[in-house]
C-alpha positions as a Markdown table, in Angstrom:
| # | Residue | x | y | z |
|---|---|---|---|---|
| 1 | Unk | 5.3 | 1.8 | 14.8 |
| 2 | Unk | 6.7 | -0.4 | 12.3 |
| 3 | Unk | 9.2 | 1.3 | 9.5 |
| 4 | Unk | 7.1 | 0.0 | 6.7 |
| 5 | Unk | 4.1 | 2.1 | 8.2 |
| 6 | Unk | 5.7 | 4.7 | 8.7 |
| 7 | Unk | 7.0 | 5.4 | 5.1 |
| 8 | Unk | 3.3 | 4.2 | 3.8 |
| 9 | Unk | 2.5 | 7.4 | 6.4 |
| 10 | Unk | 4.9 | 9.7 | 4.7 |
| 11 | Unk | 3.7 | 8.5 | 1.4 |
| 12 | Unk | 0.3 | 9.3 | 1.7 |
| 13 | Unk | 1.0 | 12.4 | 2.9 |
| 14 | Unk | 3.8 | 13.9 | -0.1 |
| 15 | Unk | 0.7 | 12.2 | -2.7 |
| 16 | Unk | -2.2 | 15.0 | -1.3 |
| 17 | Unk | -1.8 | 17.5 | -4.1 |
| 18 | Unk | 0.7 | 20.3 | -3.2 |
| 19 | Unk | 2.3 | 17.8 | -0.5 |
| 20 | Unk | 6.1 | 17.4 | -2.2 |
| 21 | Unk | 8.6 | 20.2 | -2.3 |
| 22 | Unk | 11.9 | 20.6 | -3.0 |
| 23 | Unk | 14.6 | 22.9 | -2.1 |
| 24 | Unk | 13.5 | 22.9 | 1.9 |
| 25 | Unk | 12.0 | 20.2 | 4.3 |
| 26 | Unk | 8.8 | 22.1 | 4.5 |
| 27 | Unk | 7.0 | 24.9 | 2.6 |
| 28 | Unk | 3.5 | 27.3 | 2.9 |
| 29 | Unk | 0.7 | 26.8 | 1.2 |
| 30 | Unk | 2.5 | 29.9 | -1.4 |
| 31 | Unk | 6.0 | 28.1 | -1.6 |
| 32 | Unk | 8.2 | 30.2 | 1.2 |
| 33 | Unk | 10.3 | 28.1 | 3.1 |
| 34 | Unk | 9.5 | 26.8 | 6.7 |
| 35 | Unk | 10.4 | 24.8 | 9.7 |
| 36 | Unk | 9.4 | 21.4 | 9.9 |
| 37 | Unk | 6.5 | 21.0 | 12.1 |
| 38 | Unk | 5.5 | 24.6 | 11.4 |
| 39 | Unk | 1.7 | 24.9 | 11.2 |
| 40 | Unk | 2.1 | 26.3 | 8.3 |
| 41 | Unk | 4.0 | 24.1 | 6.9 |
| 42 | Unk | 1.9 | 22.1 | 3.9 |
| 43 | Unk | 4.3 | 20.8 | 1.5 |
| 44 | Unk | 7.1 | 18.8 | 3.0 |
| 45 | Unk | 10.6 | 16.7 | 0.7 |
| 46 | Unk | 11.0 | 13.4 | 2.1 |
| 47 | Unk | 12.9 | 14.0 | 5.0 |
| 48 | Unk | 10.2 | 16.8 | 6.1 |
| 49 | Unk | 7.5 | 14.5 | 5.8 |
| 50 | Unk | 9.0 | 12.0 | 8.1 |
| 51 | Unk | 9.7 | 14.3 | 10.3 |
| 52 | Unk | 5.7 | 15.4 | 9.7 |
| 53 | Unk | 4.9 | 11.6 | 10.8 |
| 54 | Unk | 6.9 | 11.6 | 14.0 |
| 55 | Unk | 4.8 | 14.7 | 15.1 |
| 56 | Unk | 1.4 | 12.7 | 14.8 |
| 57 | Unk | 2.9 | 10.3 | 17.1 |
| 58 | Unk | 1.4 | 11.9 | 20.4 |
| 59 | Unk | 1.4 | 9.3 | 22.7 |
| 60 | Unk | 5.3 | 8.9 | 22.5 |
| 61 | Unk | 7.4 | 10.8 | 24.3 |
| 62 | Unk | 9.8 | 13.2 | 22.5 |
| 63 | Unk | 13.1 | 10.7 | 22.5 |
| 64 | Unk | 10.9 | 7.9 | 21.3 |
| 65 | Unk | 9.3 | 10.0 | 18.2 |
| 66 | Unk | 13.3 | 10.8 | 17.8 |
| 67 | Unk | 14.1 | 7.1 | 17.9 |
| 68 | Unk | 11.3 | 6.4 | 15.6 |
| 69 | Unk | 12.2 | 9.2 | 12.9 |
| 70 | Unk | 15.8 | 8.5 | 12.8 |
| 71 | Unk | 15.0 | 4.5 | 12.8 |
| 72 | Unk | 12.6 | 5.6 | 9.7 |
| 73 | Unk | 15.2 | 7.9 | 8.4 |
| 74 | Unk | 18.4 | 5.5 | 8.1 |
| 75 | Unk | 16.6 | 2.5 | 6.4 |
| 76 | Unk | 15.1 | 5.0 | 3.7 |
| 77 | Unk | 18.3 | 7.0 | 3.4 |
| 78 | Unk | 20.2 | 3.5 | 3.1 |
| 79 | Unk | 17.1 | 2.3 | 0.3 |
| 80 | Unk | 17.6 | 5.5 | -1.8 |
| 81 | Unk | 22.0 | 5.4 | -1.2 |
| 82 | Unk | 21.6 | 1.7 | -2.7 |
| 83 | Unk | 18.6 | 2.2 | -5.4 |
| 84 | Unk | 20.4 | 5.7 | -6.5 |
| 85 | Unk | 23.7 | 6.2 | -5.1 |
| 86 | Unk | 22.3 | 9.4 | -3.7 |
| 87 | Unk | 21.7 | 10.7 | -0.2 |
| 88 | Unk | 18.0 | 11.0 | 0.5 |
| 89 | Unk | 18.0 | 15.0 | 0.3 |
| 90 | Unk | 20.1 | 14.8 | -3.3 |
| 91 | Unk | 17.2 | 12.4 | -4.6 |
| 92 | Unk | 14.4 | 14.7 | -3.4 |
| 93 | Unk | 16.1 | 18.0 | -4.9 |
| 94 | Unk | 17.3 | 16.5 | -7.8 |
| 95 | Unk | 15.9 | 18.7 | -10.5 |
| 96 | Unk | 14.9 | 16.1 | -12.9 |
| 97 | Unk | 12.9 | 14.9 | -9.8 |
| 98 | Unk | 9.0 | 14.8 | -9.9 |
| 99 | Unk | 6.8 | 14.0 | -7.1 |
| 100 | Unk | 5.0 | 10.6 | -8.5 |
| 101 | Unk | 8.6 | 9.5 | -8.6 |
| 102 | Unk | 9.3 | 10.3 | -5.3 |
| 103 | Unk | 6.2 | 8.8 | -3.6 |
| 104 | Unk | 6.5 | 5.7 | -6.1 |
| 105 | Unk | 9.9 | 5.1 | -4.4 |
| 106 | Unk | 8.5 | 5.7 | -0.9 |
| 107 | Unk | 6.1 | 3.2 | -1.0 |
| 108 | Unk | 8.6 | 0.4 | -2.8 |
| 109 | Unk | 10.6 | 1.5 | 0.2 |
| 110 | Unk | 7.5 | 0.9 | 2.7 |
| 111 | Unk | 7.3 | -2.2 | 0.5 |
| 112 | Unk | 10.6 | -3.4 | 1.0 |
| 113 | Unk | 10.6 | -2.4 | 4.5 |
| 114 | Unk | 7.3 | -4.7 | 5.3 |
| 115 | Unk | 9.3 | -7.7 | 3.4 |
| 116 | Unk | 12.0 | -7.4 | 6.5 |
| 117 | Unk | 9.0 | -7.1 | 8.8 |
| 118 | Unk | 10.5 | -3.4 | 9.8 |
């Protein structure tokens, strides 16, 4: 899977109402804190949700859905590092941080990625 679709992936799915949190990669339905890939799990910060999108990748093995998270990872960790100066967990738990921004940027990042045909 290309980069580019992979963060449009991760977009969609911190937009669902209740999908962005902060503070831990993935949250219940009530806000406790949870693993990533817990089924429980229904709020995830960026890095959670990409994690999320490796998961729906079934027909990979496990080191390729690796490959393909960290691949994912790195260019949006070096986007939001150029764009902010910020690692990618410091923009998503920044508390001035809201979720439209954070999806916003995803997508310019899908964007962006999709322009390097990544």
């Amino acid at each position: 899977m290309l980069i580019s679709e992979y963060l449009d992936r991760a977009a969609t799915m911190l937009a669902a109402e209740g999908g962005w949190c902060q503070g831990s990669a993935a949250k219940t339905a009530d806000g406790q804190p949870t693993a990533m890939g817990s089924e429980d799990a229904k709020a995830h910060c960026l890095d959670g949700a990409l994690y999320e999108v490796s998961l729906t990748r079934g027909i990979l093995t496990g080191a390729e859905r690796y490959a393909e998270y960290h691949a994912a990872r790195d260019y949006l960790e070096a986007h939001v590092k150029s764009v902010t100066n910020k690692t990618l967990i410091q923009f998503n738990d920044d508390e001035t941080q809201t979720q439209a921004v954070v999806v916003n940027f995803l997508k310019k990042s899908a964007e962006a990625a999709k322009a390097e045909n990544k």
